[in-house]
C-alpha positions as CSV (number, residue, x, y, z in Angstrom):
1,X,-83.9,58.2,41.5
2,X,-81.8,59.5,38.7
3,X,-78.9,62.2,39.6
4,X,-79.4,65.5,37.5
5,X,-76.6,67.9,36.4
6,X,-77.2,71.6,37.1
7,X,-76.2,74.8,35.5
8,X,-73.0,74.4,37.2
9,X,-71.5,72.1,34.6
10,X,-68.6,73.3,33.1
11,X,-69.1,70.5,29.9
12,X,-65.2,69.4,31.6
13,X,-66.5,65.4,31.1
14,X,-65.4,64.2,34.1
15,X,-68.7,62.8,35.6
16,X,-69.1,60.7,32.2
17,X,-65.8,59.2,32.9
18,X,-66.8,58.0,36.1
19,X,-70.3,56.5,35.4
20,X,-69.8,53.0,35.4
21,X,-73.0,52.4,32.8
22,X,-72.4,55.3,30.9
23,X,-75.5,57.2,31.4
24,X,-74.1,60.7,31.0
25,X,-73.6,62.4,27.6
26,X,-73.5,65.7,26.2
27,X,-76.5,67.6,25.6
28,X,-76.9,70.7,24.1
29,X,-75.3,73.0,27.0
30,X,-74.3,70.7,29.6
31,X,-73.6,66.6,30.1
32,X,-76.9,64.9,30.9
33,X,-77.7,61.9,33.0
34,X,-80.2,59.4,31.5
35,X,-82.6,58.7,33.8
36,X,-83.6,55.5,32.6
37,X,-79.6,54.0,32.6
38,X,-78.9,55.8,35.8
39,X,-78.0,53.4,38.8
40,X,-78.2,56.3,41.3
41,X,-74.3,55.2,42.5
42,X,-73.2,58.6,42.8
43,X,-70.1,58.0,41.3
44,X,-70.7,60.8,39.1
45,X,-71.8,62.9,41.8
46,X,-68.2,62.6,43.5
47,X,-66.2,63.1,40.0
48,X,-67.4,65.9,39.3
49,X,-64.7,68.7,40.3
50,X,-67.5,71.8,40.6
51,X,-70.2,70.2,42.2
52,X,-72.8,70.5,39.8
53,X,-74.5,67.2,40.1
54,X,-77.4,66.5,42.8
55,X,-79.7,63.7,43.5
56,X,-83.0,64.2,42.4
């Protein structure tokens, strides 16, 4: 189960420091998580500073 990054996302960049297989990337809008690299470690989950990452 990949995480997913809301609305929330302030494009700051912090949750792509953090993932440790660097499945999080900018997308149009917002970062995005790659499901199909994403470890489900929640690391990202934790650095991001508004909260705008959630488990699926």
């Amino acid at each position: 189960m990949a995480h997913k990054i809301t609305d929330e996302c302030v494009s700051c960049g912090a949750c792509a420091a953090t993932c440790p297989v660097s499945a999080i990337a900018p997308g149009d809008t917002t970062y995005v998580v790659d499901p199909d690299l994403c470890i489900d470690c929640g690391a990202c989950e934790d650095g991001c500073p508004v909260g705008a990452i959630k488990a699926e």
